[in-house]
PDB file of N, CA, C and O in Angstrom:
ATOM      1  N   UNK A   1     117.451 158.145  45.300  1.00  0.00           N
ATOM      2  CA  UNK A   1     117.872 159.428  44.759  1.00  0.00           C
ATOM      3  C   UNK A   1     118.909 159.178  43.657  1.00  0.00           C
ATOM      4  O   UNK A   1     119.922 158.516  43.882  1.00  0.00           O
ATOM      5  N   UNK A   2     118.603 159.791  42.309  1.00  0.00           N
ATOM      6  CA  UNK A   2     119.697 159.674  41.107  1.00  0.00           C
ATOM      7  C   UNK A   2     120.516 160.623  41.879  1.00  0.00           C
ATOM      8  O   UNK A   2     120.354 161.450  42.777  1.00  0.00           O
ATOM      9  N   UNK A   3     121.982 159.894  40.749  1.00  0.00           N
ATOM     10  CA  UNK A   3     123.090 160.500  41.034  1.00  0.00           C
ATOM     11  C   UNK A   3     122.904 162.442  40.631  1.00  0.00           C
ATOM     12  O   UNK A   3     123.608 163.249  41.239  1.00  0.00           O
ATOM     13  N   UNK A   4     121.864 162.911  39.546  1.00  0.00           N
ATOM     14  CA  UNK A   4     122.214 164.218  39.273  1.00  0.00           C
ATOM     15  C   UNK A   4     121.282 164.843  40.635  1.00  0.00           C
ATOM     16  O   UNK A   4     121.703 165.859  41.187  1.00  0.00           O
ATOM     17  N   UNK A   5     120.034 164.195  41.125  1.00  0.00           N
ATOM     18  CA  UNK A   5     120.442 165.177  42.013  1.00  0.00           C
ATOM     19  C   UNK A   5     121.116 165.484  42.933  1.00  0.00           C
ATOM     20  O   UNK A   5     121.206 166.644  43.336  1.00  0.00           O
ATOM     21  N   UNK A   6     121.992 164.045  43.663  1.00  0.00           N
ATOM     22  CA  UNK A   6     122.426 163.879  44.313  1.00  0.00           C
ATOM     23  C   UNK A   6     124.007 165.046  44.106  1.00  0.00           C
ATOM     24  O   UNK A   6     124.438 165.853  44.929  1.00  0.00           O
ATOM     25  N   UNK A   7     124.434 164.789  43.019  1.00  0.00           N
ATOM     26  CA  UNK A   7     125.611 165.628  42.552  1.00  0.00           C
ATOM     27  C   UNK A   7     125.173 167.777  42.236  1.00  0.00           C
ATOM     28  O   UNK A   7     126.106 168.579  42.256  1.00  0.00           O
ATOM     29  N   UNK A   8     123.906 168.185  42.026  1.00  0.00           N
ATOM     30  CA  UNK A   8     123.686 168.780  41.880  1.00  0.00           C
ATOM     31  C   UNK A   8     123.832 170.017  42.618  1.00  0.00           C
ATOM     32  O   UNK A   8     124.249 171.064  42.122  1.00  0.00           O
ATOM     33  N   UNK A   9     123.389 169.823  44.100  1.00  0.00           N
ATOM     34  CA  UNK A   9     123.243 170.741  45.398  1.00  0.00           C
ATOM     35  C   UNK A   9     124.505 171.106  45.387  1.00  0.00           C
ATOM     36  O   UNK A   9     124.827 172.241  45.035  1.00  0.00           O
ATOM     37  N   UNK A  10     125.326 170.253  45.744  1.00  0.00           N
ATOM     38  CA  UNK A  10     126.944 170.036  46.088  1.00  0.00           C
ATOM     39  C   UNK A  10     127.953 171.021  44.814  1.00  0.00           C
ATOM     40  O   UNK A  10     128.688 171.997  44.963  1.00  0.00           O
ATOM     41  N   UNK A  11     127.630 170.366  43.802  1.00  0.00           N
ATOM     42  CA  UNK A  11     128.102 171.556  42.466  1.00  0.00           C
ATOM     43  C   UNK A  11     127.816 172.540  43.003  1.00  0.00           C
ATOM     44  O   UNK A  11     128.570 173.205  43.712  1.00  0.00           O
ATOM     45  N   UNK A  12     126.306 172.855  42.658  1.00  0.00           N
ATOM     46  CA  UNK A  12     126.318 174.402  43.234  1.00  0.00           C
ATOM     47  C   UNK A  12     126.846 175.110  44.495  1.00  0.00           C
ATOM     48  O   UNK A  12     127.512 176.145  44.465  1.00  0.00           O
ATOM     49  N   UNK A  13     126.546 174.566  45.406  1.00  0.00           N
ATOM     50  CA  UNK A  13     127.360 174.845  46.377  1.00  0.00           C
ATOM     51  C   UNK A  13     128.834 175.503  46.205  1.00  0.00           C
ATOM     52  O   UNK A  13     129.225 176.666  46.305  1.00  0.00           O
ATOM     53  N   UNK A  14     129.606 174.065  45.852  1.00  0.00           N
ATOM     54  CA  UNK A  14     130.958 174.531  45.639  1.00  0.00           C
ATOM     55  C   UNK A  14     131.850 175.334  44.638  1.00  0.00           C
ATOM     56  O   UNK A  14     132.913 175.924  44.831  1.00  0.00           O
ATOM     57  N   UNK A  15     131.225 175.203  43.702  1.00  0.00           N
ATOM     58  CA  UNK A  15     130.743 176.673  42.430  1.00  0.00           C
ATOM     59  C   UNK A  15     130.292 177.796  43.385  1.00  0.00           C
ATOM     60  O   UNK A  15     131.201 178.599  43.597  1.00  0.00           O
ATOM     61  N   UNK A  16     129.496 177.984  43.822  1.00  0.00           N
ATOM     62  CA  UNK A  16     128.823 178.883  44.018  1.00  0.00           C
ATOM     63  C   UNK A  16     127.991 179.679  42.893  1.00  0.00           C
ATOM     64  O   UNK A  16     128.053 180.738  42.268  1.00  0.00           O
ATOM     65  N   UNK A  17     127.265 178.665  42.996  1.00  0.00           N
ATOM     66  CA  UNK A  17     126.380 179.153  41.474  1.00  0.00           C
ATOM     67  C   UNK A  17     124.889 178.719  41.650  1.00  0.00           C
ATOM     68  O   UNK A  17     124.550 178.057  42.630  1.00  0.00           O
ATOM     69  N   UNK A  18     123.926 179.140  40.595  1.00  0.00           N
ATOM     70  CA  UNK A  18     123.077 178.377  41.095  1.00  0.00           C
ATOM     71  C   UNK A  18     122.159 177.591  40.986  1.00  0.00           C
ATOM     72  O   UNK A  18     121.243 178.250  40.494  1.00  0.00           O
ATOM     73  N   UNK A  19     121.694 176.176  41.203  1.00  0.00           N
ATOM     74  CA  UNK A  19     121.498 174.828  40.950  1.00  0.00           C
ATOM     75  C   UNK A  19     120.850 174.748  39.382  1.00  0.00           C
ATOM     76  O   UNK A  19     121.083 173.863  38.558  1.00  0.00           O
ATOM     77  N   UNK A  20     120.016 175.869  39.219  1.00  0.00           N
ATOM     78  CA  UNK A  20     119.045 175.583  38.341  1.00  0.00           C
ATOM     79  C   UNK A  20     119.495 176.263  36.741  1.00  0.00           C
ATOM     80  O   UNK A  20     118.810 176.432  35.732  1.00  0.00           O
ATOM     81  N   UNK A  21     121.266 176.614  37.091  1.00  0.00           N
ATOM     82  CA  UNK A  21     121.785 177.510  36.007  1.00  0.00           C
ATOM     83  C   UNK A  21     122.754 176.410  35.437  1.00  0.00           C
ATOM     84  O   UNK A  21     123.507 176.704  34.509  1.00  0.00           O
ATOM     85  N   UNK A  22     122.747 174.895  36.087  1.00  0.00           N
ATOM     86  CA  UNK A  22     123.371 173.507  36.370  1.00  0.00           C
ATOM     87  C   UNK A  22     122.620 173.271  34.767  1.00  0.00           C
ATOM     88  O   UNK A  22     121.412 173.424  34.591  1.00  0.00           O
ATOM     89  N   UNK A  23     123.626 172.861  33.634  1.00  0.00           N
ATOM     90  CA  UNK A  23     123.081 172.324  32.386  1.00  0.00           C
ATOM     91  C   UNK A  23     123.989 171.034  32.627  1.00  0.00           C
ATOM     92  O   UNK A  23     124.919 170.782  33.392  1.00  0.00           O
ATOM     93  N   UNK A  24     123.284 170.304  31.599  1.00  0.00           N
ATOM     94  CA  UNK A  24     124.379 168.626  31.487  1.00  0.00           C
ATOM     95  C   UNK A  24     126.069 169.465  30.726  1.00  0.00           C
ATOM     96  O   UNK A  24     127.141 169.208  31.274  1.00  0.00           O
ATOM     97  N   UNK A  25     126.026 170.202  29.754  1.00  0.00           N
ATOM     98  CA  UNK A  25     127.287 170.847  29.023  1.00  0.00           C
ATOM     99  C   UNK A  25     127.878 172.286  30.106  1.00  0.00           C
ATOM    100  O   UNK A  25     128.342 173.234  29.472  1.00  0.00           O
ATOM    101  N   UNK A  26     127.850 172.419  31.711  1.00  0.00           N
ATOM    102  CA  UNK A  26     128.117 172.841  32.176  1.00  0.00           C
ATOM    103  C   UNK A  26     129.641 172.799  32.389  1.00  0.00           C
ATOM    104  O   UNK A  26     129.851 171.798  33.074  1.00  0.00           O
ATOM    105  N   UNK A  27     130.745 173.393  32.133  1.00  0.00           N
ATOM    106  CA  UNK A  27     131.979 173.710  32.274  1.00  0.00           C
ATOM    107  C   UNK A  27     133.034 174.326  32.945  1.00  0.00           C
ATOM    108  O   UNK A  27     132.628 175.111  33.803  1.00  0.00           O
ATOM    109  N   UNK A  28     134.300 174.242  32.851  1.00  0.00           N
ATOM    110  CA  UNK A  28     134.798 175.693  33.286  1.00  0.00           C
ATOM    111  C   UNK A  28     134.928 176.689  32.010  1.00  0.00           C
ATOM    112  O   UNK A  28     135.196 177.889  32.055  1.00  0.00           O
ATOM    113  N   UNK A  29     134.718 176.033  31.058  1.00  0.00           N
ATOM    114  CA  UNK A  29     134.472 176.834  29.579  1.00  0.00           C
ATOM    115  C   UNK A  29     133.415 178.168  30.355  1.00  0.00           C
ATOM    116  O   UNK A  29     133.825 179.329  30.328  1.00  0.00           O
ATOM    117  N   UNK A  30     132.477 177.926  30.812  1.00  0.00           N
ATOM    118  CA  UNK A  30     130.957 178.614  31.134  1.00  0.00           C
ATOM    119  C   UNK A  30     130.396 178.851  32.204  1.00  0.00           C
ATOM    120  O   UNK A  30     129.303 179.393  32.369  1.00  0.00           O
ATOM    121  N   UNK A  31     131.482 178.256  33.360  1.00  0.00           N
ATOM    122  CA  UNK A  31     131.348 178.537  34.344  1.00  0.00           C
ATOM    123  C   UNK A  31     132.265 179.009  35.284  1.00  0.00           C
ATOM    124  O   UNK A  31     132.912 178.284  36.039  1.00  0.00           O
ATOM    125  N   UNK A  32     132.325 180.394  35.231  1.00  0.00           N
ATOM    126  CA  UNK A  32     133.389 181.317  35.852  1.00  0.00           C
ATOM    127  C   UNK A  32     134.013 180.958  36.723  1.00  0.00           C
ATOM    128  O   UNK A  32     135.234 181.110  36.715  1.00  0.00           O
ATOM    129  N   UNK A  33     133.356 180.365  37.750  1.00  0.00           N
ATOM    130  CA  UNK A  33     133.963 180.279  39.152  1.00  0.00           C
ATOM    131  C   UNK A  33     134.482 178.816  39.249  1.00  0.00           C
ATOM    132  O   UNK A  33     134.835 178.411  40.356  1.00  0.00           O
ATOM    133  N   UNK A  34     134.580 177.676  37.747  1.00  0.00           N
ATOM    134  CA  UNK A  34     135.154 176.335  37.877  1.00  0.00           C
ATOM    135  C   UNK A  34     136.490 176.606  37.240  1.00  0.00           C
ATOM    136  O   UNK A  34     136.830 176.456  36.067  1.00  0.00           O
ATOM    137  N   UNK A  35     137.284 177.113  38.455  1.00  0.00           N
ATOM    138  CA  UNK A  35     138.869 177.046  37.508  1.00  0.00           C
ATOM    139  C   UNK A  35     139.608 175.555  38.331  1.00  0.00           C
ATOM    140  O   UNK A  35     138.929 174.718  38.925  1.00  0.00           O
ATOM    141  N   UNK A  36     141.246 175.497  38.171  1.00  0.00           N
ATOM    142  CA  UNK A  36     141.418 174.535  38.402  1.00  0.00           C
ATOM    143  C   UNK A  36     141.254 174.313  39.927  1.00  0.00           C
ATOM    144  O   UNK A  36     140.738 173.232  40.210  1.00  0.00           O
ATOM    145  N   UNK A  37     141.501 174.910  40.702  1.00  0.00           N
ATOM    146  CA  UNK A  37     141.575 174.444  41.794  1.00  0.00           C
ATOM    147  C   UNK A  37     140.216 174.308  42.517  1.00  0.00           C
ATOM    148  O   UNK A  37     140.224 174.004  43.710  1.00  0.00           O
ATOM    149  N   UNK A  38     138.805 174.559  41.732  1.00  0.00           N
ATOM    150  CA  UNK A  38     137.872 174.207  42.248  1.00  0.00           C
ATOM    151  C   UNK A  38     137.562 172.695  41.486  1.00  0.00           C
ATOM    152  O   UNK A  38     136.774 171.896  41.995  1.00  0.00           O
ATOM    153  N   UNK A  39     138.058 172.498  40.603  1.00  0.00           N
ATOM    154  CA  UNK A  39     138.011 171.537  39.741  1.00  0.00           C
ATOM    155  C   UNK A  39     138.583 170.126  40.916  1.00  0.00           C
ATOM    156  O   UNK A  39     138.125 168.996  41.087  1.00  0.00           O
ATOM    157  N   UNK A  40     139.546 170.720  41.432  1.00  0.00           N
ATOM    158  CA  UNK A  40     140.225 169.621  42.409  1.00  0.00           C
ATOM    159  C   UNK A  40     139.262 169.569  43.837  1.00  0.00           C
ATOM    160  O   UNK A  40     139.140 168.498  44.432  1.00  0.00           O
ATOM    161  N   UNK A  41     138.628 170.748  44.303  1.00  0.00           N
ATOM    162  CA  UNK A  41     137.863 170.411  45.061  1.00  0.00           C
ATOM    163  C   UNK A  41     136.983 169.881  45.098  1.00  0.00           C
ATOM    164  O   UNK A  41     136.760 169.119  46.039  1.00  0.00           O
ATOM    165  N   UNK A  42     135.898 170.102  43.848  1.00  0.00           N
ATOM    166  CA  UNK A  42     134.866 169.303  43.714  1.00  0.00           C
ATOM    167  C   UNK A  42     135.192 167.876  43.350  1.00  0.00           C
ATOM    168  O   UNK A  42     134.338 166.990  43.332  1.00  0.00           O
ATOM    169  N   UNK A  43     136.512 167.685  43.051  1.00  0.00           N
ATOM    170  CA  UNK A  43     136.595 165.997  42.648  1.00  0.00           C
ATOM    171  C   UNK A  43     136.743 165.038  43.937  1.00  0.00           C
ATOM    172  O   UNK A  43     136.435 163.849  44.018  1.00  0.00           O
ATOM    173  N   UNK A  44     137.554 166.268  45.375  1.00  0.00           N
ATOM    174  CA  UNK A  44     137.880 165.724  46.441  1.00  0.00           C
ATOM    175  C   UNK A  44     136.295 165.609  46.927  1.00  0.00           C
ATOM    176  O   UNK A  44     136.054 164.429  47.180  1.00  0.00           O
ATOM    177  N   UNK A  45     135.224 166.401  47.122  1.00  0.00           N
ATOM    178  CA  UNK A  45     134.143 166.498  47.816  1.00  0.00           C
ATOM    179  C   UNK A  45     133.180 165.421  47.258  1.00  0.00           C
ATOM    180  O   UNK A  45     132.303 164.807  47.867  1.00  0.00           O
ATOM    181  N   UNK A  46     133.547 165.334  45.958  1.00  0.00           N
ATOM    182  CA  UNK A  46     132.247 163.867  45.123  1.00  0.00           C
ATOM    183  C   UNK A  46     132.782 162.971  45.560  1.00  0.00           C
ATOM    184  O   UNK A  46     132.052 162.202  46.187  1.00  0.00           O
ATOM    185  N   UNK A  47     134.093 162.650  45.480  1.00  0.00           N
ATOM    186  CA  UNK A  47     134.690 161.374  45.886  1.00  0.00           C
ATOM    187  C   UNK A  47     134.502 161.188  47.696  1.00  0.00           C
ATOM    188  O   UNK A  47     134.596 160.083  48.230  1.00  0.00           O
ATOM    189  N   UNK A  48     134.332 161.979  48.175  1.00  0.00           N
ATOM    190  CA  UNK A  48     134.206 162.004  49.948  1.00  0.00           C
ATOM    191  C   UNK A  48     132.507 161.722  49.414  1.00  0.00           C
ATOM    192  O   UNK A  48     132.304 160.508  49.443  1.00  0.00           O
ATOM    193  N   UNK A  49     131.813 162.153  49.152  1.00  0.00           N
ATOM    194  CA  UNK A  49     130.082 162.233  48.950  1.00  0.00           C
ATOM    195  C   UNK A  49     129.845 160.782  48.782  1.00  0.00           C
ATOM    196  O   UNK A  49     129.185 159.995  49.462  1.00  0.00           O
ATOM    197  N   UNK A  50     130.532 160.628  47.731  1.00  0.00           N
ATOM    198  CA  UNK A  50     130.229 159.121  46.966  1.00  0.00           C
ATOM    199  C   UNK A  50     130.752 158.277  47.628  1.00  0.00           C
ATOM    200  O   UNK A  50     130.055 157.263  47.583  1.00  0.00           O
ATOM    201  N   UNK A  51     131.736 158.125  48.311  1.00  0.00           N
ATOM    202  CA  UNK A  51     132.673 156.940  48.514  1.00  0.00           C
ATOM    203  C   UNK A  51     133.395 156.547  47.620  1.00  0.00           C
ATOM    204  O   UNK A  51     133.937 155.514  48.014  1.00  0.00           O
ATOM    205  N   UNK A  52     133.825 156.895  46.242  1.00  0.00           N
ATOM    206  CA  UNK A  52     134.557 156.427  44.999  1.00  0.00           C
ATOM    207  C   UNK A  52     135.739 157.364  44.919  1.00  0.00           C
ATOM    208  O   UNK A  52     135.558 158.575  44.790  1.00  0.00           O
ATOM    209  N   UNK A  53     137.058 156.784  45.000  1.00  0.00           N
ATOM    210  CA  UNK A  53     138.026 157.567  44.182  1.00  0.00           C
ATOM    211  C   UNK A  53     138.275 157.679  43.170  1.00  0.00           C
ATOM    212  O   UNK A  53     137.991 156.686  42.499  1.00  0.00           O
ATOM    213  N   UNK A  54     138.937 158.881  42.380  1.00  0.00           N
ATOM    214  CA  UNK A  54     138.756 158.962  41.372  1.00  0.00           C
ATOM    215  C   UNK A  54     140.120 159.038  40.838  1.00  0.00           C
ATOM    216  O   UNK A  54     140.949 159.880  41.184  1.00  0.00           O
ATOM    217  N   UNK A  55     140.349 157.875  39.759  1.00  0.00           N
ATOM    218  CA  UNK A  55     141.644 157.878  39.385  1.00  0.00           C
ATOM    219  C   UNK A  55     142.172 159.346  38.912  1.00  0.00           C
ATOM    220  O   UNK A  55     141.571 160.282  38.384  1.00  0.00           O
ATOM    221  N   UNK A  56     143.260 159.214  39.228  1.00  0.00           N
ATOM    222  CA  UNK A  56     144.033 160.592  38.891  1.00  0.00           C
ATOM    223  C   UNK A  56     144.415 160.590  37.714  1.00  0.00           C
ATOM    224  O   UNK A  56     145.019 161.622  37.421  1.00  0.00           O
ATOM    225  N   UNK A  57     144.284 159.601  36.625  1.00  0.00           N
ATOM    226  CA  UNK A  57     144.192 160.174  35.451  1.00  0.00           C
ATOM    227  C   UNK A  57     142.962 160.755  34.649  1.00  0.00           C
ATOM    228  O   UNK A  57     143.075 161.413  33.615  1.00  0.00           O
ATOM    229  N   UNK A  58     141.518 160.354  35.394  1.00  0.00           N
ATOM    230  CA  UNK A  58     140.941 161.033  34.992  1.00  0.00           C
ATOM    231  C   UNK A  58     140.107 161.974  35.409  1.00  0.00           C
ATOM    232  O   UNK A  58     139.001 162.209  34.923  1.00  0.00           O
ATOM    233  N   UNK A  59     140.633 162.541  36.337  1.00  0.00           N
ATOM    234  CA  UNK A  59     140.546 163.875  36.617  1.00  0.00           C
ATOM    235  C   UNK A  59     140.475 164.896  35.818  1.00  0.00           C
ATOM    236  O   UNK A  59     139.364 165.428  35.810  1.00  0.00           O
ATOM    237  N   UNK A  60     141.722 165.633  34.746  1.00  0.00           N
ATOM    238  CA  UNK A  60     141.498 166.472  34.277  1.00  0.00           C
ATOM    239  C   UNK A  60     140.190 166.438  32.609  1.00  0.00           C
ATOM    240  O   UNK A  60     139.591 167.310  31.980  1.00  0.00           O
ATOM    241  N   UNK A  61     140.279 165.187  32.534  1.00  0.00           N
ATOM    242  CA  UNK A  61     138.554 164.754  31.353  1.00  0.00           C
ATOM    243  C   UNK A  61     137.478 164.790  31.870  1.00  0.00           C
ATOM    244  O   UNK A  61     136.463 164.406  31.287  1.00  0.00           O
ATOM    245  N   UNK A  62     137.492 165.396  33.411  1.00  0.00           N
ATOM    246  CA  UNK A  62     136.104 164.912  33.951  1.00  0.00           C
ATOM    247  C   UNK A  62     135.796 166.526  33.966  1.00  0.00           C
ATOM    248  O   UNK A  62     135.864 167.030  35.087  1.00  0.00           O
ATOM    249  N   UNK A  63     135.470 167.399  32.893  1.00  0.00           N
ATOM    250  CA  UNK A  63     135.328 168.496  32.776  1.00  0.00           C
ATOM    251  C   UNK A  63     133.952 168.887  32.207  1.00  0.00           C
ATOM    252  O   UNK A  63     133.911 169.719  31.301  1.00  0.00           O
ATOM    253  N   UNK A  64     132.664 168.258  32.754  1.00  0.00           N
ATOM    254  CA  UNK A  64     131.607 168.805  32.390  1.00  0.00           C
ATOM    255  C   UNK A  64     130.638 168.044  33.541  1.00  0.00           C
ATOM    256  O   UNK A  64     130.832 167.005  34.173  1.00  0.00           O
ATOM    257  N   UNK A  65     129.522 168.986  33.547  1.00  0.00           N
ATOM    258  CA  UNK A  65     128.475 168.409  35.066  1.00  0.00           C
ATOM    259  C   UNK A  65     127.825 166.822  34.184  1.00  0.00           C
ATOM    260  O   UNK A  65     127.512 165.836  34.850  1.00  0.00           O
ATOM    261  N   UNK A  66     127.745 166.839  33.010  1.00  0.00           N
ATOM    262  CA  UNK A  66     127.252 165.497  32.716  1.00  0.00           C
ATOM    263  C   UNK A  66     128.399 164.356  32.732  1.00  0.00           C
ATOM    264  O   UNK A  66     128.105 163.215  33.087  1.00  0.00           O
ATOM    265  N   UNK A  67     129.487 164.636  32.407  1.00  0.00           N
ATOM    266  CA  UNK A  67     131.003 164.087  32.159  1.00  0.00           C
ATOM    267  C   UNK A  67     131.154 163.119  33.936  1.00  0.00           C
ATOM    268  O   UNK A  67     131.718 162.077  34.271  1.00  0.00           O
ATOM    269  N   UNK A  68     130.443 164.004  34.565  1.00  0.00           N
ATOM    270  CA  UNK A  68     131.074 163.609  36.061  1.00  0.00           C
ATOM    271  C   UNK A  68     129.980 163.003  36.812  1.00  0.00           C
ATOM    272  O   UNK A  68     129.992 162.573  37.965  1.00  0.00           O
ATOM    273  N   UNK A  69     128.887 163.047  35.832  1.00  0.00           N
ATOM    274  CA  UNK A  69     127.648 161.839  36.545  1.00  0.00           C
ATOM    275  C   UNK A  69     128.106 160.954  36.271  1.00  0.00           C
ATOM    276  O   UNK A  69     128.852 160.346  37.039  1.00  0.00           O
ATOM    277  N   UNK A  70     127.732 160.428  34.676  1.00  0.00           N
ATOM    278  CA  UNK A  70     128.289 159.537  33.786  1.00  0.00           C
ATOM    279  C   UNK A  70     129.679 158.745  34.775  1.00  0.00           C
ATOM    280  O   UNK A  70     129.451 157.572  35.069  1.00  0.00           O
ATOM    281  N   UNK A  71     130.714 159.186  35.150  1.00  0.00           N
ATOM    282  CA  UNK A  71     131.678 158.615  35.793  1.00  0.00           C
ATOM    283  C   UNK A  71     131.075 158.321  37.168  1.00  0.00           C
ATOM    284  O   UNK A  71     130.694 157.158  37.306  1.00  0.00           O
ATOM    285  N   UNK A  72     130.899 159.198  38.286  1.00  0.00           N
ATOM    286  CA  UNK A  72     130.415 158.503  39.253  1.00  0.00           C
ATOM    287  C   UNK A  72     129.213 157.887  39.472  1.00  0.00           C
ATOM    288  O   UNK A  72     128.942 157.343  40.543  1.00  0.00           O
ATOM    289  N   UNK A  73     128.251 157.947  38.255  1.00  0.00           N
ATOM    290  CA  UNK A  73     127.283 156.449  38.303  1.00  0.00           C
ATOM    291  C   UNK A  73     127.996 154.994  37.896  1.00  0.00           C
ATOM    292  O   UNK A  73     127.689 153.887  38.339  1.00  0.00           O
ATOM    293  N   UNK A  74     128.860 155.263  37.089  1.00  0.00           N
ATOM    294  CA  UNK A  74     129.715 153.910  36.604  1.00  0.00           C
ATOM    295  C   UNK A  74     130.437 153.235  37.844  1.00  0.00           C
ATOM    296  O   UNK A  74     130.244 152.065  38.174  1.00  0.00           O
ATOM    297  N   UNK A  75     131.261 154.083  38.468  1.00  0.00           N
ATOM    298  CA  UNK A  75     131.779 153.698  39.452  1.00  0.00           C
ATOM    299  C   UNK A  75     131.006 153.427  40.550  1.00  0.00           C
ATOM    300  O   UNK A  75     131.638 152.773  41.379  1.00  0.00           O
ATOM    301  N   UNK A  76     129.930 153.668  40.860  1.00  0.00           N
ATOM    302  CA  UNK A  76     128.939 153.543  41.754  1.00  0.00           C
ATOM    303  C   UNK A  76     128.010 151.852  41.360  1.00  0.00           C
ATOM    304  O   UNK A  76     127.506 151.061  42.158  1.00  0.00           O
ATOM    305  N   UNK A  77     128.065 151.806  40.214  1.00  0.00           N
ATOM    306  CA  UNK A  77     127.299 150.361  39.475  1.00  0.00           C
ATOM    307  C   UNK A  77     128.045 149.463  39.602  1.00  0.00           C
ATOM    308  O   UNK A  77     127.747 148.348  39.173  1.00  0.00           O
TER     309      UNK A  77
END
């Protein structure tokens, strides 16, 4: 299983949005319900999903659904 779909369900989920409204340029720019503090949840829930922590500096750059494959496939390789 690739990482997007693997990351996909879980976005939506924790967004509460829904999977197939999931673009690679997906944001909190564009996506209402990604403000910061879901921003911190979904970083806590990928990093529990994945097994990878995610440095805390780049946390606040990891601001797009493609931005945050891209990182946890790297860290995953």
């Amino acid at each position: 299983m690739d990482i997007v779909t693997r990351l996909k369900p879980l976005f939506a989920r924790l967004l509460e949005i829904d999977e197939q409204s999931i673009r690679p340029d997906s944001s909190p720019a564009n996506v209402s319900t990604w403000d910061s503090l879901q921003h911190i949840n979904l970083i806590l829930a990928l990093e529990e999903e994945f097994g990878v922590m995610v440095d805390p500096e780049d946390i606040q750059r990891l601001d797009t659904f493609a931005g945050l494959c891209a990182y946890f496939e790297q860290r995953m390789s």
